[in-house]
C-alpha positions in Angstrom: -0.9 -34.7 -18.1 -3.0 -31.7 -16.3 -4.0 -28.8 -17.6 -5.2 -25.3 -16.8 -9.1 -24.9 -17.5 -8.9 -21.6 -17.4 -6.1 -19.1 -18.2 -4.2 -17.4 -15.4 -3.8 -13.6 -15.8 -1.8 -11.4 -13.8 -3.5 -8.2 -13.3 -0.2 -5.8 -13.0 -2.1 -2.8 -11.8 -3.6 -4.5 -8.8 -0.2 -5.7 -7.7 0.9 -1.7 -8.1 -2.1 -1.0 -6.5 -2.0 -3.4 -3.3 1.8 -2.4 -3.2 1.5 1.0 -2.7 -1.2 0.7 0.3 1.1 -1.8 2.0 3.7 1.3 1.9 0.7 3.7 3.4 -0.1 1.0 5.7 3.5 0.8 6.6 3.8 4.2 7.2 0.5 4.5 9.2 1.8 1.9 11.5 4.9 3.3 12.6 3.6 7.1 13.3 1.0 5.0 15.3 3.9 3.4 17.0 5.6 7.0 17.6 2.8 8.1 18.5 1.5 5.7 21.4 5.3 6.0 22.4 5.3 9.6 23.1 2.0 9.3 24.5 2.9 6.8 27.2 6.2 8.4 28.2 4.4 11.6 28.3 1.9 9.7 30.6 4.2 8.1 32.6 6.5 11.2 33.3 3.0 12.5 34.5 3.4 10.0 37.4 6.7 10.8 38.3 6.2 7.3 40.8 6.7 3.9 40.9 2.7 3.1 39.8 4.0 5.2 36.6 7.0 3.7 36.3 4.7 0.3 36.0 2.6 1.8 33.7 5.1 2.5 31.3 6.5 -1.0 31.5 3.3 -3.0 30.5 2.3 -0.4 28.0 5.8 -1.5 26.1 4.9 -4.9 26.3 1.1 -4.7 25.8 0.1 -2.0 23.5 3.5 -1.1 21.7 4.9 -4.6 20.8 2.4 -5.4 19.0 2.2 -2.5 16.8 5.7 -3.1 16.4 4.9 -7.4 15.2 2.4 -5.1 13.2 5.0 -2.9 11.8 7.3 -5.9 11.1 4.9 -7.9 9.1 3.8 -5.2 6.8 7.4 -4.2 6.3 7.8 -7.5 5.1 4.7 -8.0 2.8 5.4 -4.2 1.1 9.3 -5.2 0.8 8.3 -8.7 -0.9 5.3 -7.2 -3.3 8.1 -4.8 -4.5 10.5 -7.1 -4.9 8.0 -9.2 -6.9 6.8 -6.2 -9.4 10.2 -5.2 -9.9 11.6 -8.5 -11.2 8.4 -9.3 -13.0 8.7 -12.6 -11.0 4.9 -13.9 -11.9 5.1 -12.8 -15.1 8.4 -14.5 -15.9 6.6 -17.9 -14.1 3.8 -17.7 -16.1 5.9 -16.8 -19.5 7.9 -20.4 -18.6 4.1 -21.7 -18.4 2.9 -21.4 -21.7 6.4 -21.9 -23.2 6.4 -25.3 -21.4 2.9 -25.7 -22.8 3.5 -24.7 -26.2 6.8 -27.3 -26.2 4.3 -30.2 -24.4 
């Protein structure tokens, strides 16, 4: 039979807290994603030639998809820490825990 050495405690406030900076960091990313997009069409309609034309393409593929994996990846870790405050998942695990505990 194992048991816990220690209690586990959920500290509530610090998922809220990490939560709502995955939303800001969310945000952050994608106007940094608009922004580097208007910036490199802006620079490639400045070279109005087929070296601009170029330069637009690897820009797309090497600085703007990955601020858009960026973008993806904090979209998902924001959508699943709100997911997992707003069904009180860990607290509903650890509440099975100690009732499993108390019956053992």
């Amino acid at each position: 039979m194992a048991w816990l050495s220690e209690d586990l405690i959920v500290d509530e406030e610090k998922f809220n807290s990490a939560a709502a900076d995955m939303r800001a960091l969310k945000t952050r990313t994608e106007a940094l994603k608009t922004k580097l997009e208007r910036m490199y069409d802006q620079l490639s309609s400045a070279m109005d030639t087929p070296a601009g034309r170029e330069v637009e393409l690897e820009a797309k593929d090497v600085l703007l998809k990955p601020v858009e994996n960026m973008s993806l990846v904090v979209g998902h870790i924001s959508e699943t820490l709100d997911l997992i405050i707003g069904n009180g998942y860990y607290k509903d695990v650890f509440t099975g825990f100690e009732e499993l505990s108390n019956i053992i």
